[in-house]
KOLVO-253335 format. One record per residue: residue number from 1; x, y, z of N, C-alpha, C in turn. Coordinates in steps of 0.1 Angstrom, whole numbers. Example, Ala and Ser with C-alpha at 12.3 -4.5 7.8 and 13.67 -1.06 7.14 Angstrom:
BEGIN
   i neast nnorth   nup caeast canorth  caup ceast cnorth   cup
   1   132    -57    78    123     -45    78   132    -33    78
   2   128    -22    71    137     -11    71   129      0    79
This chain:
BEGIN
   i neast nnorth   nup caeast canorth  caup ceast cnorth   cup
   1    -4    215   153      1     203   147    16    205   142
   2    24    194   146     39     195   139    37    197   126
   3    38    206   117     37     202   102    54    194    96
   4    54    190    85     67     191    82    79    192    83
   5    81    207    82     89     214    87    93    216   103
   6    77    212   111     79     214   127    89    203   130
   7    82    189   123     90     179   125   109    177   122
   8   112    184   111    120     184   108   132    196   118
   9   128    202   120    127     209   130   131    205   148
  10   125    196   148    125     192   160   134    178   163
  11   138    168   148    148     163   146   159    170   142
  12   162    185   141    176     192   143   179    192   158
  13   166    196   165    171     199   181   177    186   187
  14   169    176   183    174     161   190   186    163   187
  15   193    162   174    208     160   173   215    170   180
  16   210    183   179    221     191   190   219    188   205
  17   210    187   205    205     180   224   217    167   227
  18   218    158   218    222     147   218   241    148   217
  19   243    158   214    256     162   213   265    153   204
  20   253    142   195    260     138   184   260    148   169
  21   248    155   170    242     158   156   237    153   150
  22   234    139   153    220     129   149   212    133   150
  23   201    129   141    187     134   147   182    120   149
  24   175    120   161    171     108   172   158    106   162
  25   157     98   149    146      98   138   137     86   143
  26   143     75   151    139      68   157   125     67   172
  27   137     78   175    127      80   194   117     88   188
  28   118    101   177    106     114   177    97    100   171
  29    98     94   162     85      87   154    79     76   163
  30    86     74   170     78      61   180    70     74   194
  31    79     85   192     74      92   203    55     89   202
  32    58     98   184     44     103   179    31     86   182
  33    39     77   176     29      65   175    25     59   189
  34    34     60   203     25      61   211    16     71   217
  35    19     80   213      8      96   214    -4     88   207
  36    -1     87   195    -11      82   187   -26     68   194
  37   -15     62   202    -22      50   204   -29     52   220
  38   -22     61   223    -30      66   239   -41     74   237
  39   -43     83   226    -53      89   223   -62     80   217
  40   -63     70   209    -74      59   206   -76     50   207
  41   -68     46   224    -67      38   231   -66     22   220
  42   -62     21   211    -63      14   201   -47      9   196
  43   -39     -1   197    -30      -8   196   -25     -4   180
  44   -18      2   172    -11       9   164    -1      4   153
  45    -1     -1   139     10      -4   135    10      3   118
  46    26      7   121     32      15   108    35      5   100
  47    31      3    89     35       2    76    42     10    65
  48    54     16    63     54      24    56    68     22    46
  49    66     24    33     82      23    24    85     34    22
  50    98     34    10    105      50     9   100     49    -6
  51    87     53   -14     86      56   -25    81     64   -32
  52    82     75   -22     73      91   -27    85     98   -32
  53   100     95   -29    108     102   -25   110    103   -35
  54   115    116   -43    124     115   -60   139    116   -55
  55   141    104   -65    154     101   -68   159     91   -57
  56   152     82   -51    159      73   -43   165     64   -47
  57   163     55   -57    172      47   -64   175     28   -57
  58   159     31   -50    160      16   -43   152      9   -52
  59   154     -2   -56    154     -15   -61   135    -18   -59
  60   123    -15   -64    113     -19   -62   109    -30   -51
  61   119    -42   -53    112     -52   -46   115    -50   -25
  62   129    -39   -29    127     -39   -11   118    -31    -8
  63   107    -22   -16     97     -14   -12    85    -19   -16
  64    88    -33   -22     69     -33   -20    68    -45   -11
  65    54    -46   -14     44     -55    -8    53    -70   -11
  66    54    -79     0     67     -91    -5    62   -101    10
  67    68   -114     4     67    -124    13    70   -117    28
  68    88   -111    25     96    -110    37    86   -102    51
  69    69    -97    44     63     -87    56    62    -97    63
  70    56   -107    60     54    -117    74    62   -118    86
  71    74   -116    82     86    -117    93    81   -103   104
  72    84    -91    92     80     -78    99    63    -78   108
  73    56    -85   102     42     -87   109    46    -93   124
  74    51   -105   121     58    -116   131    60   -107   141
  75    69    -98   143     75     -89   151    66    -80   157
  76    62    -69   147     55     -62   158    37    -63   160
  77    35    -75   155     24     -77   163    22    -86   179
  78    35    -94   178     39     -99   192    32    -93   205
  79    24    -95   212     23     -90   225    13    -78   223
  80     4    -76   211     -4     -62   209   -18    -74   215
  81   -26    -68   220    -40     -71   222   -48    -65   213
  82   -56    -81   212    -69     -74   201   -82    -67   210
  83   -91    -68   205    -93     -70   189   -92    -59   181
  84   -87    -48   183    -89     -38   176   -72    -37   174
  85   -74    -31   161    -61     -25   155   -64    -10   144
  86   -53      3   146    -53       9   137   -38      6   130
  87   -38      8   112    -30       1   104   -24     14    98
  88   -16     16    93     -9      31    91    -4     30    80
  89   -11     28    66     -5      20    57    -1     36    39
  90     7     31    40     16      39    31    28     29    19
  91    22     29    12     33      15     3    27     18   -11
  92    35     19   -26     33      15   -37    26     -1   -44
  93    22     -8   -31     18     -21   -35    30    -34   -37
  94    24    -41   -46     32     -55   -45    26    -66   -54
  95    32    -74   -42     25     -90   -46    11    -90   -43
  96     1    -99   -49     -9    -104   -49   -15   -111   -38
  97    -2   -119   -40     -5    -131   -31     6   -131   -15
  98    14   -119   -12     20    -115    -1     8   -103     7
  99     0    -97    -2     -9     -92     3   -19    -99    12
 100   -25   -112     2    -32    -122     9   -31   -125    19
 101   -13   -128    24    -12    -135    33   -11   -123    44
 102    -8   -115    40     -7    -103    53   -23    -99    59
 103   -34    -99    50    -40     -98    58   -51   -112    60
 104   -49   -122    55    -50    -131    65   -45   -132    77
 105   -34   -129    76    -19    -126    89   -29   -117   105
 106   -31   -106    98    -35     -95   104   -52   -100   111
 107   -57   -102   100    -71    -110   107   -74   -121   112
 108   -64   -132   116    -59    -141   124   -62   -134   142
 109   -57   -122   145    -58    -120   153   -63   -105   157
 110   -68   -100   148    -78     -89   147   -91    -89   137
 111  -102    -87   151   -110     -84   140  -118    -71   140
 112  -113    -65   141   -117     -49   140  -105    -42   141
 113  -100    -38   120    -89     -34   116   -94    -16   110
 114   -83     -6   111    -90       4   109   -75     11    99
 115   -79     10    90    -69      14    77   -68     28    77
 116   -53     32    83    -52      47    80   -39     50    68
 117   -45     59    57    -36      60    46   -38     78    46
 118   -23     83    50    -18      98    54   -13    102    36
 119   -10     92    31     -7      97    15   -11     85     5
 120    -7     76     4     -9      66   -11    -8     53    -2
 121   -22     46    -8    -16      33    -9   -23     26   -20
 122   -12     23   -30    -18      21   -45   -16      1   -46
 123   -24      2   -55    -25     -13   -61   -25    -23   -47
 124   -17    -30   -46    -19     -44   -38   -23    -39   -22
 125   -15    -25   -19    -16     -18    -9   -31    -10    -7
 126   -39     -9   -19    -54      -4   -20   -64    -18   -15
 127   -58    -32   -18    -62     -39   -16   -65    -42    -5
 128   -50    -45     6    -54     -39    18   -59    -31    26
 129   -60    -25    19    -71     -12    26   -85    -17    27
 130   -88    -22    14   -103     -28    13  -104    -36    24
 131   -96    -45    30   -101     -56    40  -100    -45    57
 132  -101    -34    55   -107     -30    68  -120    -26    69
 133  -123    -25    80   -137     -26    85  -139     -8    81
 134  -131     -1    84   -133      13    79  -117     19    73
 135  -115     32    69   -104      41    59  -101     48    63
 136   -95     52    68    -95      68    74   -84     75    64
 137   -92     87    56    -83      92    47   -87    107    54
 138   -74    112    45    -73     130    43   -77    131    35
 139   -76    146    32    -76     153    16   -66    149     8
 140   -58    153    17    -43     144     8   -44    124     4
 141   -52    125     7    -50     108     4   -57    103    -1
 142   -50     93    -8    -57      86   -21   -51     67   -23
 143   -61     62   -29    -65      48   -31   -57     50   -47
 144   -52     32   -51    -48      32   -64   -56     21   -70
 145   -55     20   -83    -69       9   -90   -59     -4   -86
 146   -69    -18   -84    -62     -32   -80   -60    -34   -92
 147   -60    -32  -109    -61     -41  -113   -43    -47  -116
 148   -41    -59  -116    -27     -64  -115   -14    -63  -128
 149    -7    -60  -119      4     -57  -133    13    -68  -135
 150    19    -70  -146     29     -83  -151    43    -73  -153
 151    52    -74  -147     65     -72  -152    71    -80  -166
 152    74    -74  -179     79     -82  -188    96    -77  -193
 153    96    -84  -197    108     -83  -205   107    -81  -224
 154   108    -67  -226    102     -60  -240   116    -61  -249
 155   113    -56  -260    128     -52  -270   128    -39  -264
 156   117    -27  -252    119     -19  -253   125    -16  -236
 157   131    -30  -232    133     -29  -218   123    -40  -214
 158   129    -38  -196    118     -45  -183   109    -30  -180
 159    96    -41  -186     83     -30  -181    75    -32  -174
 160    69    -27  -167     55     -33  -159    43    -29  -170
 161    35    -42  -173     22     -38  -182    12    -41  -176
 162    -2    -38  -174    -12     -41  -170   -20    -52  -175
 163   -21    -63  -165    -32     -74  -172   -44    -74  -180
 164   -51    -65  -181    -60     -62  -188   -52    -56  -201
 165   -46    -43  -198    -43     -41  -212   -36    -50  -225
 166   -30    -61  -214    -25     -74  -227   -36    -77  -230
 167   -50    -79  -224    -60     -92  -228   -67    -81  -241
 168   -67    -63  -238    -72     -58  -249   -67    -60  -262
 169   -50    -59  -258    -40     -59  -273   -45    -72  -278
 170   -47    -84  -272    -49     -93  -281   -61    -92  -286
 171   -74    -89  -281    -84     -84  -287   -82    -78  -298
 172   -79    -67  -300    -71     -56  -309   -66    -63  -318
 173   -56    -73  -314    -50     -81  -326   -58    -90  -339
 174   -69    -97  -326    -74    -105  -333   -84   -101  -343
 175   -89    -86  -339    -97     -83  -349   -86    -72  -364
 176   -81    -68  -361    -69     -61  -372   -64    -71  -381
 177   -57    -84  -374    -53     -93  -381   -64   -104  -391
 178   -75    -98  -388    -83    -104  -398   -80    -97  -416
 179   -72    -85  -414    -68     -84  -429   -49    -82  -427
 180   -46    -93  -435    -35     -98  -437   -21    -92  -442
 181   -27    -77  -445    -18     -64  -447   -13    -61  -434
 182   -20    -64  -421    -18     -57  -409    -7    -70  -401
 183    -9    -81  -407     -3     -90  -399    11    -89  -393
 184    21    -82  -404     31     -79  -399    38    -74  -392
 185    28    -61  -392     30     -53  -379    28    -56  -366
 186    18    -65  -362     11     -71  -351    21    -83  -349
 187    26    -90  -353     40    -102  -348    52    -96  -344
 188    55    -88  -345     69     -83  -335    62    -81  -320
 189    52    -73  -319     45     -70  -307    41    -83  -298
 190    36    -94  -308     28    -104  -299    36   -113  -298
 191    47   -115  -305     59    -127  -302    62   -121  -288
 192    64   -114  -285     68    -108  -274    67   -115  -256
 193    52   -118  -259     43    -126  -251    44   -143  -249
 194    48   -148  -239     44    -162  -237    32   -167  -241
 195    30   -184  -242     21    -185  -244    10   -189  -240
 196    14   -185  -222      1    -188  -210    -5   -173  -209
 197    -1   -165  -214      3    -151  -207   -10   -145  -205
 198   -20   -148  -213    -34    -146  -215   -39   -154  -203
 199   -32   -167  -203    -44    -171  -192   -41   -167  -178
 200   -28   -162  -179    -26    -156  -164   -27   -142  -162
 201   -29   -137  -170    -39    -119  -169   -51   -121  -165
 202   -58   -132  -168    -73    -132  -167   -71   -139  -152
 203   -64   -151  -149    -64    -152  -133   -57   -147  -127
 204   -49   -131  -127    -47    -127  -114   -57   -114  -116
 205   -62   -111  -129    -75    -101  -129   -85   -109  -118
 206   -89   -120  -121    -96    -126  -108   -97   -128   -94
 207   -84   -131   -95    -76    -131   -76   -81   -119   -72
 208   -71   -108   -83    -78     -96   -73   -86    -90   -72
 209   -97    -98   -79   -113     -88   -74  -121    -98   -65
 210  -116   -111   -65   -120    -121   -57  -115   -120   -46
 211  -105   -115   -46    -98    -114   -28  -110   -102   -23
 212  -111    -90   -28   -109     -76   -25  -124    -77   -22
 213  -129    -86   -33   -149     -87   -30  -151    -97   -19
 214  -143   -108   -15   -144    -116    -3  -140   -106    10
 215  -133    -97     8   -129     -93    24  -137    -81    22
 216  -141    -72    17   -159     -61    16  -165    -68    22
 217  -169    -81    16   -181     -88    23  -179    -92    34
 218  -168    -95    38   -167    -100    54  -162    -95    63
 219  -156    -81    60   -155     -72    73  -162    -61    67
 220  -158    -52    60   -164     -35    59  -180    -39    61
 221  -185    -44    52   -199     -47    47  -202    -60    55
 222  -199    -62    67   -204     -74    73  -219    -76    78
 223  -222    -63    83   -239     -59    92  -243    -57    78
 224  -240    -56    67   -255     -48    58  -260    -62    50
 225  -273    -63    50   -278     -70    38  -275    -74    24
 226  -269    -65    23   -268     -62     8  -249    -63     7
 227  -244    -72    14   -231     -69    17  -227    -77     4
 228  -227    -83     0   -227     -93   -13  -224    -87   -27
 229  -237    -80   -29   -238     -73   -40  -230    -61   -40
 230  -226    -57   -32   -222     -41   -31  -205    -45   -30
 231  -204    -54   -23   -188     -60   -25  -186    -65   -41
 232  -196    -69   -45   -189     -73   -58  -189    -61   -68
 233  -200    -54   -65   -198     -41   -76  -182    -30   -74
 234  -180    -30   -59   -167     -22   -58  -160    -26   -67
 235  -157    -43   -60   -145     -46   -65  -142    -48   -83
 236  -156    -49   -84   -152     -50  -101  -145    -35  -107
 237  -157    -26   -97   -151      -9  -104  -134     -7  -102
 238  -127    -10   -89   -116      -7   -88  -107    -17   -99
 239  -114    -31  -103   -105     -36  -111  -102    -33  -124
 240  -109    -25  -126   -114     -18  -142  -104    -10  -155
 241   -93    -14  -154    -80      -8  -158   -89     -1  -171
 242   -95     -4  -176   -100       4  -191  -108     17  -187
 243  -113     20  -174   -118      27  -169  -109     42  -165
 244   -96     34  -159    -89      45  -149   -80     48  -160
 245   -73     42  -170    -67      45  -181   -52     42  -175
 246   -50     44  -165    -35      41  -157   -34     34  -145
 247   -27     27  -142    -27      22  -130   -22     27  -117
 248   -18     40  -118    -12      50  -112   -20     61  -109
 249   -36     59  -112    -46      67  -110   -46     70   -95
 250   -49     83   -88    -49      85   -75   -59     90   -73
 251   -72     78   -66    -87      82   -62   -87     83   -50
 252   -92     94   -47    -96     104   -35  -105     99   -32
 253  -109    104   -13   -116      98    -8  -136    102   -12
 254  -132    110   -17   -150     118   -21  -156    106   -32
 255  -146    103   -45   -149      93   -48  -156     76   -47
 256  -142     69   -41   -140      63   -28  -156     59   -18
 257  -156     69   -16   -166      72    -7  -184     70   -12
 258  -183     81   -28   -192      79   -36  -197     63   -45
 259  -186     53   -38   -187      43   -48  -192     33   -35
 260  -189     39   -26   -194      28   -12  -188     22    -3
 261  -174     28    -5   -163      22     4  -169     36    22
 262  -164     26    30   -165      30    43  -155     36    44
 263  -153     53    43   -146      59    43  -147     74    52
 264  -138     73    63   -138      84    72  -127     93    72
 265  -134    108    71   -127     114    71  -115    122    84
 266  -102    118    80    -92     117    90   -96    134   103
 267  -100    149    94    -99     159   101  -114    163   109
 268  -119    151   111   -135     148   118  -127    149   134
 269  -113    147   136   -109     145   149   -91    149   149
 270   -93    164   156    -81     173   153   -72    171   156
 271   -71    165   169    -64     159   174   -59    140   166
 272   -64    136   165    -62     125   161   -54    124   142
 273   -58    135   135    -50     137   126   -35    144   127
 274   -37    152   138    -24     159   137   -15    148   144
 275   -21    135   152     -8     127   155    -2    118   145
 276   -16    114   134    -12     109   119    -3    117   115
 277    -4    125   105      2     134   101    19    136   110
 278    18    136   120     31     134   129    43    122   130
 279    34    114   127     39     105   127    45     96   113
 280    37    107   104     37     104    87    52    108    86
 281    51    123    92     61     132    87    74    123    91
 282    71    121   108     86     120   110    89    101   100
 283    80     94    94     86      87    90    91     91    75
 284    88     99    71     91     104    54   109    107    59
 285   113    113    69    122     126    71   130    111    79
 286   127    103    81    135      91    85   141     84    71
 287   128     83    60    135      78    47   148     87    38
 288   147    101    46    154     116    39   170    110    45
 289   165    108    56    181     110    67   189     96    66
 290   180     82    73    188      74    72   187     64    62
 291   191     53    61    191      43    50   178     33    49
 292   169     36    62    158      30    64   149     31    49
 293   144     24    45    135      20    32   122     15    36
 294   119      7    44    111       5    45   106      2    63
 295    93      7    69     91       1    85    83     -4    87
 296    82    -12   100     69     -17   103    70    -19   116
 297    63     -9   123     67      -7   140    50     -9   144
 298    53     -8   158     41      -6   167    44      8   175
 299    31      9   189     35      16   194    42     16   206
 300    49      6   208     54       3   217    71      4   212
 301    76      5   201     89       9   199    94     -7   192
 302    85    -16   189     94     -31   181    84    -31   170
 303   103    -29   160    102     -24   148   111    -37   138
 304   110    -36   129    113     -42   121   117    -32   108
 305   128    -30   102    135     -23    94   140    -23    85
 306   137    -21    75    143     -24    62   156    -14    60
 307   168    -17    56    177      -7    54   183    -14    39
 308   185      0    33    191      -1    19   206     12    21
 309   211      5    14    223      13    15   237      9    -2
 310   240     13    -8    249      10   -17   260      5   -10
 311   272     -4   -12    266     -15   -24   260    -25   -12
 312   256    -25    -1    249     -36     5   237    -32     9
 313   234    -40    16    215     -37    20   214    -52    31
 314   207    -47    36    206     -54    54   187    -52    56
 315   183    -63    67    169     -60    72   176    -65    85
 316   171    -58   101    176     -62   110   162    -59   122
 317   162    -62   129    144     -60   139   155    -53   148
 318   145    -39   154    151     -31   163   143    -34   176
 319   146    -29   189    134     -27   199   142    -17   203
C-alpha cells in the first residue's frame, strides 16, 4: 500500500517527471479513484474538505456541509450509473438542512449507497453516513455525535454551543433561580439568548434525529423487522449531547457497530483499503500543496473544487 509518505513521494516524482516541479496532485488522486472503482466495479465519489489540517485558517463555512454541495453533486454525479454508489466522505459537518438535501440529492438516483469514512465524518457529515445502506470504516475512523450546534454571538466572542446544552442551562436556571440570591448571577448569562432560542434547540434537536431515524429505517435497516424500533433507538443515542459530554466526541467503529449501525470493516479487503487509504492520502497532500479546500470528484476525473486562497477565494468545476 502507498502509505503517506509513498504517496507523497510519488507526487515529488510527478513534478520532476513533469519538468515543472509540480506535483501532478490532481492526475495521482483521480489516478487512485479509478483504481478504486475498477476494483468494485461500483461508480465512486469523493467528498472531502481541508479540516484535519493544523493551522489552515479557512473560514468554516467553505469547509462544511453548505447549500453550494448541490452544484458540486450536480457535476459529478452527471453520467454515473446506478444503482450502486461508493461515497468517500470526510467533512467536519454542517448544515442540517444542506445535509438533507444532499442526500435526498444522492438517493434520487441511488439506491444502494455505501459510506466510506478513511478518517472523520462528524456531526451533519455522521448524519450522512447514517443514510447508507452500509459504513465502511478503519481503525482509524470515527463517527461524530448529530446532536446540532447554534453559532452565537457571546460577551465572550462567536461561539458554537450545543442545542441541548442551552435547553440544560435553562433547566439549571430555572431551578437555581428559584432562590433569589442566585438571580443575579444567572441574568448576564441568559440575556444573552433570544427569545425563540429554546424553541429552536428543541426543533433542530428533532430534525436531527428525525432525519437520521427516517433514513436507518429506510435504507440500512430496510429488510429487518424491527427496522423501526432500532432506527429510533440509534438515533436518539447519537443525539444525546448529555451523554458524549462534547460534540467533538470521535466514536469508533467497535462502538458504532455495538449500537447497531451496519458497519464494515474497511481491512476485511486488502486490496480495497489500500486504494481508500490512497486515495485519502493523496487528497490530504492536495489540501498540503494547493489551495484546494474542499472536493468532490468521481472516478472518472469531473470534479468540482473548492479553492481558498488569501485575499480571494474562487469555486471553479474541473474535468
Amino acid at each position: 500500500m502507498p502509505t503517506w509518505s509513498g504517496i507523497l513521494a510519488e507526487l515529488a516524482e510527478s513534478g520532476k517527471s513533469s519538468g515543472t516541479g509540480r506535483p501532478d496532485c490532481d492526475g495521482i488522486r483521480r489516478k487512485y479513484l479509478a483504481h478504486l472503482s475498477k476494483h468494485t466495479g461500483r461508480p465512486v465519489i469523493l467528498y472531502a474538505t481541508k479540516f484535519t489540517q493544523a493551522g489552515h485558517n479557512v473560514p468554516p463555512a467553505w469547509i462544511t456541509v453548505n447549500e453550494e454541495d448541490l452544484q458540486g453533486l450536480m457535476e459529478v454525479m452527471h453520467g454515473l450509473s446506478g444503482p450502486n454508489l461508493d461515497l468517500i466522505l470526510h467533512s467536519p459537518g454542517g448544515s442540517i438542512e444542506a445535509a438533507e438535501a444532499f442526500v435526498v440529492y444522492v438517493r434520487s438516483k441511488f439506491s444502494n449507497v455505501r459510506v466510506i469514512v478513511p478518517q472523520l465524518a462528524m456531526s451533519a457529515a455522521a448524519m450522512i453516513a447514517c443514510s447508507a445502506n452500509s459504513i465502511e470504516m478503519g481503525k482509524h475512523s470515527f463517527l461524530g455525535p448529530i446532536d446540532p450546534q447554534f453559532i452565537l454571538e457571546t460577551p465572550l466572542g462567536v461561539r458554537s454551543v450545543p442545542a441541548e446544552a442551552i435547553r440544560e442551562q435553562f433547566e439549571l436556571a430555572k431551578t437555581e433561580c428559584g432562590d433569589a440570591s442566585r438571580l443575579a448571577a444567572w441574568l448576564p448569562m441568559l440575556g444573552q439568548y433570544g427569545p425563540d432560542l429554546l424553541i429552536q434547540c428543541k426543533d433542530a434537536s428533532d430534525l436531527s434525529r428525525k432525519l437520521v431515524q427516517g433514513w436507518l429505517k429506510s435504507y440500512m435497516f430496510k429488510e429487518q423487522t424491527n427496522a423501526a424500533a432500532k432506527a429510533r433507538k440509534i438515533s436518539g443515542w447519537l443525539c444525546k449531547h448529555g451523554l458524549f459530554k462534547s460534540h467533538g466526541r470521535h466514536l469508533p467503529r467497535a462502538i458504532l457497530k455495538s449500537h447497531g449501525l451496519k458497519v464494515e470493516f474497511l481491512e476485511r479487503d486488502e486490496v480495497f483499503q489500500d486504494l481508500v487509504l490512497s486515495v485519502f492520502h493523496a487528497t490530504t497532500h492536495t489540501f498540503m500543496i494547493t489551495p484546494a479546500v474542499k472536493i468532490m470528484e468521481n472516478q472518472d476525473g469531473k470534479a468540482f473544487i473548492k479553492l481558498f486562497s488569501f485575499p480571494q477565494a474562487e469555486a471553479q468545476p474541473t474535468q
